[in-house]
C-alpha positions, 0 to 999 in steps of 0.5 A: 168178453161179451158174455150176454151176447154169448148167453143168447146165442147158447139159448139160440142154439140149445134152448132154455131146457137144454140150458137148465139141464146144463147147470144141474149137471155142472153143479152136480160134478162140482158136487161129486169132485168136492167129495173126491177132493175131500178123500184127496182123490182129485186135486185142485186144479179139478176143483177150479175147473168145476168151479169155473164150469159152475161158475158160468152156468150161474152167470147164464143163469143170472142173465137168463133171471135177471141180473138186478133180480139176482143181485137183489137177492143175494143182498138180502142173503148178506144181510141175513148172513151178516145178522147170523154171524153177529148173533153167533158171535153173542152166543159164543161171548157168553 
């Protein structure tokens, strides 16, 4: 799958904007389907289908800010992740 060439023409079709408003919603039924899923009023397979439409917004979204960027960033989050955990796990020793 070419996913640029797909994200490019789904910017040609629907716009930026139009794209946006797409992942908030899409993250927003992840959201509410994770409540659901926590009150076992759905089951997983709607989890994962949510998870997939979020999942492709991201990687839209990804190329739409530059993906080096992106990975970039999320770098630094590890790094930060990993500085927490190991301070959690001095804490926790003591």
């Amino acid at each position: 799958m070419d996913y640029p060439k797909l994200y490019r023409r789904t910017l040609e079709v629907w716009g930026e904007q139009a794209q946006y408003d797409q992942a908030v919603e899409e993250c927003a039924e992840l959201i509410a389907v994770l409540m659901h899923y926590r009150r076992e009023k759905v089951d997983e397979q709607q989890v994962i289908d949510e998870l997939a439409d979020v999942t492709l917004m991201i990687g839209q979204l990804s190329w739409m800010f530059d993906q080096q960027r992106v990975d970039e960033a999320v770098q630094k989050k590890l790094a930060k992740l990993e500085k927490l955990m190991a301070t959690s796990n001095d804490s926790e020793g003591r």
